[in-house]
C-alpha positions as CSV (number, residue, x, y, z in Angstrom):
1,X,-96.2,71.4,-194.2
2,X,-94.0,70.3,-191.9
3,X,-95.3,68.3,-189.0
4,X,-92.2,67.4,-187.2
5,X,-92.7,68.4,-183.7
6,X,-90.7,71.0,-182.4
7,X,-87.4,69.9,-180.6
8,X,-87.5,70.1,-176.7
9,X,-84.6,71.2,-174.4
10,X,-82.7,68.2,-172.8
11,X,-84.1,67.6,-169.7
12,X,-81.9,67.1,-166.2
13,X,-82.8,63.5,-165.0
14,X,-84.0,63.6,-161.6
15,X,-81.5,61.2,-159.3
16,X,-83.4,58.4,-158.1
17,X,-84.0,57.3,-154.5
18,X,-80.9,55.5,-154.0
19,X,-78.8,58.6,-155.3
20,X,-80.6,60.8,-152.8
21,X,-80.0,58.2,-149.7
22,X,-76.4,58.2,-150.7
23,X,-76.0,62.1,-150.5
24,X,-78.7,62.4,-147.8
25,X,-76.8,64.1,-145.2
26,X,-77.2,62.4,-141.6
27,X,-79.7,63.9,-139.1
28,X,-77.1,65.8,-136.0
29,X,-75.1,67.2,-139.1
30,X,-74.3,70.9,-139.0
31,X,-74.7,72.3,-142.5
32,X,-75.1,75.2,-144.5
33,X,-77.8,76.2,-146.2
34,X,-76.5,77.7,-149.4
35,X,-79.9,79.5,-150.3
36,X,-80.5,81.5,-147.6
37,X,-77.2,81.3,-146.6
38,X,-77.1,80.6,-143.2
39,X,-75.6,77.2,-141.3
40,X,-78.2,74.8,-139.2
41,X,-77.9,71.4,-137.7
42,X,-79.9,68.7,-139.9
43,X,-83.1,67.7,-138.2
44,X,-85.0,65.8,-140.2
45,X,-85.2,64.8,-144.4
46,X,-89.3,64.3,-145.4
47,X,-91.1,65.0,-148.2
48,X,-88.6,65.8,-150.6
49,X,-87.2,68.3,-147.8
50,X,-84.5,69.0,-145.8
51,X,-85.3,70.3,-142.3
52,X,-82.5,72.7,-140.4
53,X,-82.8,74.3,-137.5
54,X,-80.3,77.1,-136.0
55,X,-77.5,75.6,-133.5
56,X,-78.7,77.9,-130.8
57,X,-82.5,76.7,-131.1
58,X,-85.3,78.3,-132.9
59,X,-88.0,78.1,-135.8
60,X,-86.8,75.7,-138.2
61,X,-87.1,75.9,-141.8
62,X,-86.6,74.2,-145.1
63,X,-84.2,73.5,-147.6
64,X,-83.9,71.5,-151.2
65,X,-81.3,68.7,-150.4
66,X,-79.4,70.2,-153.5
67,X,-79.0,73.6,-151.9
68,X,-77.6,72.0,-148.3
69,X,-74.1,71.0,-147.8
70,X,-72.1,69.9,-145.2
71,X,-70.1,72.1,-143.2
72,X,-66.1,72.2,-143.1
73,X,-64.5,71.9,-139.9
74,X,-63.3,75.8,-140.1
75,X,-66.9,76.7,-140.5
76,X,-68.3,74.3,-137.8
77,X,-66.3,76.2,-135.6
78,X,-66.6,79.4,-136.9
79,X,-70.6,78.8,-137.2
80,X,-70.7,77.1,-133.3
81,X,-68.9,80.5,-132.1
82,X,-71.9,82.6,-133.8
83,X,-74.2,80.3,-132.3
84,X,-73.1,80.9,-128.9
85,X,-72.1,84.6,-129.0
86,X,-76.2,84.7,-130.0
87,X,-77.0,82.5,-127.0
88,X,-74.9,84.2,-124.6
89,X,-76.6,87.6,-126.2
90,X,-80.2,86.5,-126.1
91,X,-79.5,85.6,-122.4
92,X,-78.3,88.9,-121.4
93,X,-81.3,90.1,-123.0
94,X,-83.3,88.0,-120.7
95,X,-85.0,86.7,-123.9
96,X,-83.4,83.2,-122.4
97,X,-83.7,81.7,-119.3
């Protein structure tokens, strides 16, 4: 019989603290959120998390820090532009005062 255990799968290391403070994008940042695919402005980092919300306001959400990344300066202003066209929208609507 052979009672060598059965070889596991290397495993990823997970970074450590310092390694996520380092890439920990600041709080004000506009990023993109890779996963859902949609841009937000960095509100908050807790438990593991990564809070966005939309540049124009609303419900915030959630991300893995892995799956946000900052936004280039095209996309900033490409992403700004959508924010407002949505504002200005949403006004018209009266949805906005």
């Amino acid at each position: 019989m052979n009672s060598e255990k059965p070889q596991q799968p290397p495993s990823t290391p997970r970074p450590g603290r310092a390694d996520l403070e380092r890439t920990r994008l600041p709080v004000g940042q506009l990023a993109q959120d890779t996963r859902m695919e949609r841009p937000g402005i960095v509100m908050d980092h807790q438990d593991g998390l990564v809070w966005l919300r939309p540049e124009g306001g609303g419900m915030e959400w959630t991300a893995r820090p892995g799956d946000v990344q900052p936004l280039r300066v095209r996309e900033q202003a490409e992403a700004l532009l959508w924010a407002r066209v949505a504002d200005v929208n949403a006004r018209s609507r009266g949805e906005v005062l």
